[in-house]
Biopython code that builds the backbone (N, CA, C, O; Angstrom):
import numpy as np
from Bio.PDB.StructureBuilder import StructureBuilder

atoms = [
    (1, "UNK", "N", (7.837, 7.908, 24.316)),
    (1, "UNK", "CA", (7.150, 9.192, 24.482)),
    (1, "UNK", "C", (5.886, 9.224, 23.624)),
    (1, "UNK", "O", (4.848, 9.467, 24.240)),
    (2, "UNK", "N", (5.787, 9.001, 22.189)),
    (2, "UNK", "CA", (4.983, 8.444, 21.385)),
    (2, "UNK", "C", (3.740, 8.000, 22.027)),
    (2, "UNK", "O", (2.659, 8.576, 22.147)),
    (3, "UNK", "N", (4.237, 6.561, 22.507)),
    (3, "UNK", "CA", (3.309, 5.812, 23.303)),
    (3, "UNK", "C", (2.554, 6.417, 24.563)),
    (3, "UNK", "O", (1.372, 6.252, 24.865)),
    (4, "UNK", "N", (3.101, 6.835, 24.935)),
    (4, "UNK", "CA", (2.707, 7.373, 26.456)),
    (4, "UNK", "C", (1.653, 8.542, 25.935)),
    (4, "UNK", "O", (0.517, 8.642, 26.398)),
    (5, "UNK", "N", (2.250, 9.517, 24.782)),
    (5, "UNK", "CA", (1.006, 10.491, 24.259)),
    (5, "UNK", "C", (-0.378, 9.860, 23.639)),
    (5, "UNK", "O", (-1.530, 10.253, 23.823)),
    (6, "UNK", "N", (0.044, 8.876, 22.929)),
    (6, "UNK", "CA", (-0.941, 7.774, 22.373)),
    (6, "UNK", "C", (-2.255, 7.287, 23.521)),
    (6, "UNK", "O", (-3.475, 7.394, 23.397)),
    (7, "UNK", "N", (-1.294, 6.639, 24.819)),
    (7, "UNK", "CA", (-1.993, 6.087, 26.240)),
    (7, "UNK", "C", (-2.527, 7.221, 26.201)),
    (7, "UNK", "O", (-3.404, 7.390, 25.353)),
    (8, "UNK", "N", (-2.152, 8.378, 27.133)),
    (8, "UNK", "CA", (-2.885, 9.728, 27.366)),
    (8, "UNK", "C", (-4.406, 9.685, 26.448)),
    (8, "UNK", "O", (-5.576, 9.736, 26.828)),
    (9, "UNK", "N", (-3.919, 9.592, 25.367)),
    (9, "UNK", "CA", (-5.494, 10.059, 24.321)),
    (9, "UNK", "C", (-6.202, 9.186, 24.518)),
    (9, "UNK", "O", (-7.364, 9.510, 24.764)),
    (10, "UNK", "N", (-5.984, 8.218, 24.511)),
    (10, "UNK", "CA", (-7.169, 7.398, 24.263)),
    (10, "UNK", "C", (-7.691, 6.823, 25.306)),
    (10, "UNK", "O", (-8.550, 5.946, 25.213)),
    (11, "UNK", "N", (-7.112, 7.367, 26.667)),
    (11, "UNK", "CA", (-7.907, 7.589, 28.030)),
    (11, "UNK", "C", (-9.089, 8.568, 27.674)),
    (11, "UNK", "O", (-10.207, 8.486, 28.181)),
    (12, "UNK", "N", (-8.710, 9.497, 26.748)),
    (12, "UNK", "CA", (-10.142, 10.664, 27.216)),
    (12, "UNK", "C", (-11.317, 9.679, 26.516)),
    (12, "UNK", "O", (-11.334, 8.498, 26.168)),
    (13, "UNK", "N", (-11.957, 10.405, 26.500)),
    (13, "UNK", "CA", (-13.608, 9.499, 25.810)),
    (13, "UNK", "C", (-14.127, 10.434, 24.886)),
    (13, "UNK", "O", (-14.747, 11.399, 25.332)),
    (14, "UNK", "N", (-13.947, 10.276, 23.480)),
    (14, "UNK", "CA", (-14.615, 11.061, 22.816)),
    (14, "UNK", "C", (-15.170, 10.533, 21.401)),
    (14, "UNK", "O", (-14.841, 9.347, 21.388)),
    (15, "UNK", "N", (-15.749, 10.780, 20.378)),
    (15, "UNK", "CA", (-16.316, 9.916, 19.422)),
    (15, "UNK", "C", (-15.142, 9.712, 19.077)),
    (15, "UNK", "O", (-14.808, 8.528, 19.054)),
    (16, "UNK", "N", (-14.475, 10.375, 18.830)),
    (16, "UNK", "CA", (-12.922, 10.287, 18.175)),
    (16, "UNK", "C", (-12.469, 8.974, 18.402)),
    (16, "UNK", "O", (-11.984, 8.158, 17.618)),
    (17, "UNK", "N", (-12.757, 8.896, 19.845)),
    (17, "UNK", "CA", (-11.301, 7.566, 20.095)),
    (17, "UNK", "C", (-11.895, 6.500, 19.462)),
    (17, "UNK", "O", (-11.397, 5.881, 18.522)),
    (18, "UNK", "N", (-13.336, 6.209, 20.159)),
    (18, "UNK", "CA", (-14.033, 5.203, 19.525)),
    (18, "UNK", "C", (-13.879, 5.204, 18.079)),
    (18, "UNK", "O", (-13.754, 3.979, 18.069)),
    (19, "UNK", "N", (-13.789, 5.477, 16.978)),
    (19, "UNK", "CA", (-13.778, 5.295, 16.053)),
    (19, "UNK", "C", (-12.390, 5.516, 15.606)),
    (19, "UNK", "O", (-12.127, 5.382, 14.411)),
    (20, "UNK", "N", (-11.313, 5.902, 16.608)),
    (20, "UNK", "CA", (-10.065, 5.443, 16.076)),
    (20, "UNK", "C", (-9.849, 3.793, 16.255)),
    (20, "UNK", "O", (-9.349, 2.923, 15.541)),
    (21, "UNK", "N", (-10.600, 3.809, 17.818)),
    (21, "UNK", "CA", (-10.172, 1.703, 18.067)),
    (21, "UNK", "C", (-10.882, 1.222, 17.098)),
    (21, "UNK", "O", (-10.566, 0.090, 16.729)),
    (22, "UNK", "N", (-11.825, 1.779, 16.522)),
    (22, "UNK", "CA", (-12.832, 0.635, 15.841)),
    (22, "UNK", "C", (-11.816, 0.454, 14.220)),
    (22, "UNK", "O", (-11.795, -0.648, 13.672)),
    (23, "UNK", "N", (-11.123, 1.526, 13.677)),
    (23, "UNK", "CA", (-10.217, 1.679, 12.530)),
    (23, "UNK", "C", (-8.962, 0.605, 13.058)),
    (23, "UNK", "O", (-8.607, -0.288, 12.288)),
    (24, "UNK", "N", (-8.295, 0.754, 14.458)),
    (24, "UNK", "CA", (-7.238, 0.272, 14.496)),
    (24, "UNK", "C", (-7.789, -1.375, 14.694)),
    (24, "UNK", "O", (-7.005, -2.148, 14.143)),
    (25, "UNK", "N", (-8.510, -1.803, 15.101)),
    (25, "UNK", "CA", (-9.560, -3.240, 14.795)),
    (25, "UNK", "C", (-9.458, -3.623, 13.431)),
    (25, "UNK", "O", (-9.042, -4.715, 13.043)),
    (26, "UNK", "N", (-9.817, -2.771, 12.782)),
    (26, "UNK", "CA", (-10.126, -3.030, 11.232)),
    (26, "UNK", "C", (-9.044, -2.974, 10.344)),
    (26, "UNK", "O", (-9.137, -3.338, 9.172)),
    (27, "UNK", "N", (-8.156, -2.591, 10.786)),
    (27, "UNK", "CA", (-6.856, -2.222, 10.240)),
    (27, "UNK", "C", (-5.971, -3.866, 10.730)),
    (27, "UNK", "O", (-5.310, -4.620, 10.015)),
    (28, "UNK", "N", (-6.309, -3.964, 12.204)),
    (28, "UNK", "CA", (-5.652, -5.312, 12.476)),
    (28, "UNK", "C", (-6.129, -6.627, 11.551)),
    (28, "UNK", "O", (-5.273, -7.195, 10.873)),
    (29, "UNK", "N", (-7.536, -7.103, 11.541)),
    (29, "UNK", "CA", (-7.808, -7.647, 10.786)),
    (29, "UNK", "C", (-7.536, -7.526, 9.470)),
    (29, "UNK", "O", (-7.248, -8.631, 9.010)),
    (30, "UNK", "N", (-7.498, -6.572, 8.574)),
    (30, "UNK", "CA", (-7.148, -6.396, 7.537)),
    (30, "UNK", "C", (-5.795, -7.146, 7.277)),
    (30, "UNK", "O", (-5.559, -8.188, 6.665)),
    (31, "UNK", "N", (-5.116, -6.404, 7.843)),
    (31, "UNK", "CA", (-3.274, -7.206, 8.201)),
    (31, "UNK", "C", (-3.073, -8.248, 8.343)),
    (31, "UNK", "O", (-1.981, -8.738, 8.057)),
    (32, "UNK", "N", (-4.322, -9.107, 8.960)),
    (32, "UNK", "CA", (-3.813, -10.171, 9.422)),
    (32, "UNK", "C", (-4.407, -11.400, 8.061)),
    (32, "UNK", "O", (-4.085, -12.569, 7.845)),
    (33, "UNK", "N", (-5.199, -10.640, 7.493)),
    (33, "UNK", "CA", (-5.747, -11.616, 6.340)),
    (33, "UNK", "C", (-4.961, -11.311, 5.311)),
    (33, "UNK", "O", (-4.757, -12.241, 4.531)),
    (34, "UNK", "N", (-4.263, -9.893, 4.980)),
    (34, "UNK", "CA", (-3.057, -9.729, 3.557)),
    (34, "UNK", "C", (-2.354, -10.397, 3.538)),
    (34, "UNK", "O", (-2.073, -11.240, 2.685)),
    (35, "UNK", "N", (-1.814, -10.103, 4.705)),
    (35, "UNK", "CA", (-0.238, -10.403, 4.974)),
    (35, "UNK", "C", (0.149, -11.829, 4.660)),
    (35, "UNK", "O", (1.058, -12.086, 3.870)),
    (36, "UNK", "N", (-0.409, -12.560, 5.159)),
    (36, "UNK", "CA", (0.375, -14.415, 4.735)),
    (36, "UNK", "C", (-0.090, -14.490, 3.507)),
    (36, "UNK", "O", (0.738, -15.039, 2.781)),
    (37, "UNK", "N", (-1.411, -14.064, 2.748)),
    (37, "UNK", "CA", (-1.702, -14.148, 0.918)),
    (37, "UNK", "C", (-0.264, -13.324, 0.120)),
    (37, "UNK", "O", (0.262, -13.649, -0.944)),
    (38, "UNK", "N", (0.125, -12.161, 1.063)),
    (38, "UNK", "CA", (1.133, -11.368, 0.154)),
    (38, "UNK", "C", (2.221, -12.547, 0.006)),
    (38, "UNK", "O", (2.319, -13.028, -1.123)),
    (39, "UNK", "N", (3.065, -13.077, 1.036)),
    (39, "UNK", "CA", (3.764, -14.075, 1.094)),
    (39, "UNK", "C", (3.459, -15.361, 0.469)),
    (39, "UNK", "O", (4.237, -16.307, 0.591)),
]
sb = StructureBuilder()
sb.init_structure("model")
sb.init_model(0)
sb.init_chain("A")
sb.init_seg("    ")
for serial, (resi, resn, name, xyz) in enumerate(atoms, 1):
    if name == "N":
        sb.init_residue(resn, " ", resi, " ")
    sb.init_atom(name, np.array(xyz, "f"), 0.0, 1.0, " ", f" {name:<3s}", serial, name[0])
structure = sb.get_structure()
């Protein structure tokens, strides 16, 4: 249900979304460079 409200939003087009994908981008990368140094 989560997901599906999530899908819904980020169909509309608003500065918002864009700069939520561009955070959830930056957030991925981030993760992906901690994470094996934390370990």
């Amino acid at each position: 249900m989560v997901i599906q409200l999530t899908l819904s939003f980020l169909r509309t087009n608003s500065p918002f979304v864009s700069h939520l994908k561009l955070y959830i981008a930056v957030y991925q990368v981030v993760v992906l460079y901690i994470v094996p140094f934390a370990y």
